[in-house]
FIKOLZA-1660 file (N, C-alpha, C; in steps of 0.1 Angstrom, whole numbers, plus 5000, padded with zeros to 4 digits):
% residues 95
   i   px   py   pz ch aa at
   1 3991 7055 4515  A  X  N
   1 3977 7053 4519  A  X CA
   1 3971 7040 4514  A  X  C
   2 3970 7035 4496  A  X  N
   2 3973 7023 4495  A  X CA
   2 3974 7011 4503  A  X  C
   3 3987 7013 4506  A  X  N
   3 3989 6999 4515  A  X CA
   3 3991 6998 4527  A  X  C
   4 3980 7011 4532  A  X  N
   4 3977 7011 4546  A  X CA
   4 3959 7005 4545  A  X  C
   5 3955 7010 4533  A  X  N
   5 3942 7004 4531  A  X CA
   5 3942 6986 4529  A  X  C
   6 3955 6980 4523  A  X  N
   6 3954 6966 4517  A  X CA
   6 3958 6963 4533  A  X  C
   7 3964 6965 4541  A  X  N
   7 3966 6958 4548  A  X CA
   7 3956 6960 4562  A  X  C
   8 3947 6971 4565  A  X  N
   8 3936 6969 4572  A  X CA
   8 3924 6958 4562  A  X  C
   9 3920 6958 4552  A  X  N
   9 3914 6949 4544  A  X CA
   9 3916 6934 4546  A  X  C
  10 3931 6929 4546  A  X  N
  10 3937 6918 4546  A  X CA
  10 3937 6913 4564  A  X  C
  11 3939 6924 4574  A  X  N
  11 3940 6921 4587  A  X CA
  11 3924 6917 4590  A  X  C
  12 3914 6927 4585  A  X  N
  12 3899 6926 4594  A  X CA
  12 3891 6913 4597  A  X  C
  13 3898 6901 4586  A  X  N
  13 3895 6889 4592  A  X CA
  13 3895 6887 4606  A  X  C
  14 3906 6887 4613  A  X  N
  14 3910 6885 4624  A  X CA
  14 3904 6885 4633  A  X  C
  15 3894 6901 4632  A  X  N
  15 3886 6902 4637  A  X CA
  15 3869 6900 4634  A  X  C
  16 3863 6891 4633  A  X  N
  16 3858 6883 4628  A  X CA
  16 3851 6872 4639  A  X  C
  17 3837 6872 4642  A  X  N
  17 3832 6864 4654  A  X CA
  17 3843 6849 4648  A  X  C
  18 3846 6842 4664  A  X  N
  18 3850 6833 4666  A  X CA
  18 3843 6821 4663  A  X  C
  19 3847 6808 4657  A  X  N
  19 3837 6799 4657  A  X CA
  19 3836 6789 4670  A  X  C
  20 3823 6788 4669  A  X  N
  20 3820 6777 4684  A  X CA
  20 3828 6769 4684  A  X  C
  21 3834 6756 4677  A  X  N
  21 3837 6749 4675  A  X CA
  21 3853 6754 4684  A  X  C
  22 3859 6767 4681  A  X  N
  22 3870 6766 4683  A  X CA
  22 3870 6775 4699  A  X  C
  23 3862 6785 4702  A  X  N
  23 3858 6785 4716  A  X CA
  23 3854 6778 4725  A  X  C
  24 3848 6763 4718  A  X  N
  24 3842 6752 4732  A  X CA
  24 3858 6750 4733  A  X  C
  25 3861 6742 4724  A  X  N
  25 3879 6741 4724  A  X CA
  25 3889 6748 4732  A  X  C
  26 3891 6757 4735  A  X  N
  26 3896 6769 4740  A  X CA
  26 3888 6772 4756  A  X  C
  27 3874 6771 4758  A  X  N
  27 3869 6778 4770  A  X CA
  27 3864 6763 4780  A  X  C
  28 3856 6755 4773  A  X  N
  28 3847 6745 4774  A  X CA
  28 3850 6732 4777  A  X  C
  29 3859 6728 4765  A  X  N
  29 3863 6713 4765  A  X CA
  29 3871 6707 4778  A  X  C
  30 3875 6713 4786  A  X  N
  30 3887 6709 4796  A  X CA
  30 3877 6705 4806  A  X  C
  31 3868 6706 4811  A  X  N
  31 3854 6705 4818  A  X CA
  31 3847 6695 4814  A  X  C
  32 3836 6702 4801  A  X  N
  32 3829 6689 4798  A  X CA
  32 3833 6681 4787  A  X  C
  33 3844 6677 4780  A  X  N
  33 3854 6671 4772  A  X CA
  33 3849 6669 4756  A  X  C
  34 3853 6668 4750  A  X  N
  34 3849 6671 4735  A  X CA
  34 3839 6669 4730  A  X  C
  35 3834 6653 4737  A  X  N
  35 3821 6648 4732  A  X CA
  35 3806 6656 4740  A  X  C
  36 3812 6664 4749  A  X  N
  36 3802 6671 4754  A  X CA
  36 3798 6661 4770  A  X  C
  37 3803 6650 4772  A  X  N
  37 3798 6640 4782  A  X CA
  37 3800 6641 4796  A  X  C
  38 3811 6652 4795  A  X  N
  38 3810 6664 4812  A  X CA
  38 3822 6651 4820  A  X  C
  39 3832 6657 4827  A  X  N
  39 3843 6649 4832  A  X CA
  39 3840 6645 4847  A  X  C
  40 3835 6629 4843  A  X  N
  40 3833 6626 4856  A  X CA
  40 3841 6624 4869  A  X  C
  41 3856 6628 4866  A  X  N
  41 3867 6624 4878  A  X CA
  41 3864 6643 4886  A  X  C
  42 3859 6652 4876  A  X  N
  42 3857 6666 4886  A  X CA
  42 3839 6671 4884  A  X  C
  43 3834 6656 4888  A  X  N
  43 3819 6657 4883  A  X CA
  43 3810 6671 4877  A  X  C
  44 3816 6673 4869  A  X  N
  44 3812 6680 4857  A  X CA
  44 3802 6673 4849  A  X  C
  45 3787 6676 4852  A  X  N
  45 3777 6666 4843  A  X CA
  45 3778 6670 4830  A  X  C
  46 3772 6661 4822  A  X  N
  46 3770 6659 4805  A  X CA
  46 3760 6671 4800  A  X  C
  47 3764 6674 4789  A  X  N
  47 3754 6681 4780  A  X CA
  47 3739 6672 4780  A  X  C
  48 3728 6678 4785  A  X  N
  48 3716 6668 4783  A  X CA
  48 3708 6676 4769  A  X  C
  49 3705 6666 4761  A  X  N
  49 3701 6663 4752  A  X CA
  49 3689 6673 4749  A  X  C
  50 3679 6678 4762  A  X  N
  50 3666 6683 4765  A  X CA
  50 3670 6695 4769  A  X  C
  51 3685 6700 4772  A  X  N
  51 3686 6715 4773  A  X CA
  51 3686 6727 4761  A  X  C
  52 3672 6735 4768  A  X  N
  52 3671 6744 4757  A  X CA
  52 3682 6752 4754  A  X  C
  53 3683 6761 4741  A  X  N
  53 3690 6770 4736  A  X CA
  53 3693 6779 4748  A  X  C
  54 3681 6789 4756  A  X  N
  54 3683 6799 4765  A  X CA
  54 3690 6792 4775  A  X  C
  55 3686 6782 4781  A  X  N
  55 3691 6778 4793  A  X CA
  55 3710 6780 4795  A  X  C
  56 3710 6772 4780  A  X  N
  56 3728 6770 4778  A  X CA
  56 3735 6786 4776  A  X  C
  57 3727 6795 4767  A  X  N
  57 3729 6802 4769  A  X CA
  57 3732 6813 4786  A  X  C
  58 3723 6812 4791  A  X  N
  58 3719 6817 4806  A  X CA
  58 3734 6812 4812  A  X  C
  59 3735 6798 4817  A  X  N
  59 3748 6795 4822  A  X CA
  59 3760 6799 4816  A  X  C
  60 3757 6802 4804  A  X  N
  60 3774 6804 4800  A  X CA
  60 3779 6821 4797  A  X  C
  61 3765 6827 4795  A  X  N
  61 3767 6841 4804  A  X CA
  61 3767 6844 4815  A  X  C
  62 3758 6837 4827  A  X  N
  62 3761 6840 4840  A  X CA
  62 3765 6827 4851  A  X  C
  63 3771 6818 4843  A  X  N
  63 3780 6809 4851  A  X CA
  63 3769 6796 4858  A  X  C
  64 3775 6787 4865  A  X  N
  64 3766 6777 4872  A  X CA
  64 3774 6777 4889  A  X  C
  65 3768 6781 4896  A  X  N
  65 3771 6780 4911  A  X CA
  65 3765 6766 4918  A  X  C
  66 3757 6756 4912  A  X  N
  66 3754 6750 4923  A  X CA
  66 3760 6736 4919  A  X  C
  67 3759 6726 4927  A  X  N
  67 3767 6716 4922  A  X CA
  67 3784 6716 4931  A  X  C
  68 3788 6704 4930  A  X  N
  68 3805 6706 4933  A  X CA
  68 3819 6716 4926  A  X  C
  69 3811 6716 4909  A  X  N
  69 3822 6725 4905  A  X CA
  69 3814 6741 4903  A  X  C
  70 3819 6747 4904  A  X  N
  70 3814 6763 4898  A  X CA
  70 3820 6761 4887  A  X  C
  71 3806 6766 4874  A  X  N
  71 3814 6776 4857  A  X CA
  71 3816 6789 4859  A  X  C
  72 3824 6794 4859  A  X  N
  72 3824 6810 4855  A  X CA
  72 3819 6819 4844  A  X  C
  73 3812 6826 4848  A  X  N
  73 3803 6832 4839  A  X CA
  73 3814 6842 4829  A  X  C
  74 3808 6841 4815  A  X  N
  74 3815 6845 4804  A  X CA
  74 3808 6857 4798  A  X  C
  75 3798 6860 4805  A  X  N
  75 3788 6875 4798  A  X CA
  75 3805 6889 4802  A  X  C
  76 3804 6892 4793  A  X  N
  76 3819 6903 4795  A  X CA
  76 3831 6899 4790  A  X  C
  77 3833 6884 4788  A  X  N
  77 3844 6878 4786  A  X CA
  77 3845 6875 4768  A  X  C
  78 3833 6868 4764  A  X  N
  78 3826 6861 4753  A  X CA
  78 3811 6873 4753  A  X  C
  79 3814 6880 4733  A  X  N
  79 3803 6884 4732  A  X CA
  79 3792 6876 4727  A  X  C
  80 3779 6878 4730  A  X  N
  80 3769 6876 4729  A  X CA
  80 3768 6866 4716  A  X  C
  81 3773 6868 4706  A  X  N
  81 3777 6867 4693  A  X CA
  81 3783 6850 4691  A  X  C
  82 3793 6854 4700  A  X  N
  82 3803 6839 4705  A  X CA
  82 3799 6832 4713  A  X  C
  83 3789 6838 4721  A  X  N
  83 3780 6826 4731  A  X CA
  83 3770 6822 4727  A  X  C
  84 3765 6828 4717  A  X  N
  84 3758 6817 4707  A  X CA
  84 3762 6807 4698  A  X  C
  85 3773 6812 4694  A  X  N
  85 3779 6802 4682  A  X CA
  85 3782 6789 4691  A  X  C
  86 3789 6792 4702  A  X  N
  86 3793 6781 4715  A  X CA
  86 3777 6771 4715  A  X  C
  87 3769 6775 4720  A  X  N
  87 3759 6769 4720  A  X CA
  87 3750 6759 4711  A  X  C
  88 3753 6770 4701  A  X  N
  88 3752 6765 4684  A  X CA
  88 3758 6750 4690  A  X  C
  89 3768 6750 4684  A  X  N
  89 3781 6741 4690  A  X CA
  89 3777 6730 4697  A  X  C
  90 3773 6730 4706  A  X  N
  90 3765 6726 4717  A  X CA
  90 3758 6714 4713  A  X  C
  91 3750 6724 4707  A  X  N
  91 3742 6715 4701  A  X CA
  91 3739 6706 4694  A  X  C
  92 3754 6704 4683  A  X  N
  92 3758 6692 4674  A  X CA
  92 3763 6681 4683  A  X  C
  93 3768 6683 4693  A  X  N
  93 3773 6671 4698  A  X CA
  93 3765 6656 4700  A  X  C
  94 3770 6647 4702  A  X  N
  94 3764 6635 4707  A  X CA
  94 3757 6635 4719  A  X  C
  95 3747 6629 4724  A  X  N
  95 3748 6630 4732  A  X CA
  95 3744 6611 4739  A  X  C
% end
């Protein structure tokens, strides 16, 4: 019982909200590219500087349909939790 307890204790990290940094990485960066500057060869626009918190939020739970490329919405995919941290994220970048 012991070392069924040390090793749930030692695993629960794992699960553990994700950091933005490593979800934009993972979900984000192939689109709008590390610096946030949005890939102009599949016109993917830039992170603007004046986008509120909700808005980034909004798109990245229910996606972006207009424009040339479609985002796919991540509400179900990424919890609430992680789509903030993403955002968070977001928001350090350059712009």
């Amino acid at each position: 019982m012991a070392a069924a307890l040390a090793v749930v204790t030692v695993a629960s990290p794992v699960f553990a909200q994700t950091s933005g940094a490593t979800i934009y990485k993972a979900k984000c960066q192939m689109c709008h590219l590390a610096d946030g500057s949005g890939n102009k060869g599949m016109k993917v626009p830039a992170f603007t500087a004046g986008a509120s918190e909700a808005s980034l939020i909004a798109a990245t739970k229910n996606g972006v349909s207009t424009g040339p490329v479609k985002m796919p919405a991540y509400a179900g995919k990424l919890t609430d939790a992680d789509i903030s941290s993403v955002v968070a994220y977001i928001k350090t970048l350059k712009k």
